[in-house]
N, C-alpha and C positions, 0 to 999 in steps of 0.2 A: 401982332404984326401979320397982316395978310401978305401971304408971297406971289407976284407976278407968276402964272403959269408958263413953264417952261415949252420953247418952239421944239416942234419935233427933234430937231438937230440938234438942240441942248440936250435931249434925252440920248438921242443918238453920240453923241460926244462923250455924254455919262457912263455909255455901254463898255462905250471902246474903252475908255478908261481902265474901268476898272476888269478887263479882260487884260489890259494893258500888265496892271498890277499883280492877277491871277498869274498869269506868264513868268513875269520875275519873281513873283513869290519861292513858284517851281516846288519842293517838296518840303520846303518848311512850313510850317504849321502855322494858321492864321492865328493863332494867341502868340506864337512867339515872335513875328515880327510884329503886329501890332503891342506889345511890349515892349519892343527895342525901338519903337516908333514916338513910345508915349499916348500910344492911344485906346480905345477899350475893343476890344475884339469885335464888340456889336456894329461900332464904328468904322472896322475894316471891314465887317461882312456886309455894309448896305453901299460902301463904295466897290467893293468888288463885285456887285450885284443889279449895281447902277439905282437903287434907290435913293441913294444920296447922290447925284448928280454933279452936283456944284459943291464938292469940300473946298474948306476953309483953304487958305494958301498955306496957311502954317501948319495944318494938319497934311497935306500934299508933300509941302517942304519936308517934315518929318519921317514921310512912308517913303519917300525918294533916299534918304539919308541912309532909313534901314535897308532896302532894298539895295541899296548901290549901285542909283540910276540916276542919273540928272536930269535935273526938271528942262534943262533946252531938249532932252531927248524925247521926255513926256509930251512938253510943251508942242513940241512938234509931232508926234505921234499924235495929237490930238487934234491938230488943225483940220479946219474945214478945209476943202478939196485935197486932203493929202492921203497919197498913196502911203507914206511911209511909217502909217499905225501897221499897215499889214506886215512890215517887215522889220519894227523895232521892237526893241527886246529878245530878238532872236538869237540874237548871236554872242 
């Protein structure tokens, strides 16, 4: 299956993401929440890196779970024209 190339802004979107996730990861170890996620470490290292761009919903749903963040919080952290990636998960 050839995949649609992604518009800058999807890569852009991908970034914040997974900076997003780096933040609240905070000092736990990327094997152990990706563990308590269900997922493989390599899996959390190309979303916190913005290689993987576009994770699965169910795998998002699961790294939200562990993390103990809600996806309206992500969801919205992520939106285009929003200021409020820059200030979620801070607090």
């Amino acid at each position: 299956m050839v995949r649609t190339p992604l518009t800058p802004w999807e890569r852009q979107r991908g970034e914040r993401f997974g900076a997003l996730l780096r933040r609240a990861r905070g000092d736990r170890s990327m094997v152990e929440v990706a563990a308590a996620a269900g997922v493989s470490a390599e899996t959390l290292r190309k979303i916190e890196t913005g290689r993987a761009p576009t994770p699965a919903f169910f795998t998002v749903a699961a790294l939200a779970a562990a993390l103990e963040v809600s996806l309206d919080e992500l969801a919205a952290a992520c939106a285009q024209d929003s200021d409020y990636g820059e200030q979620a998960l801070s607090a």
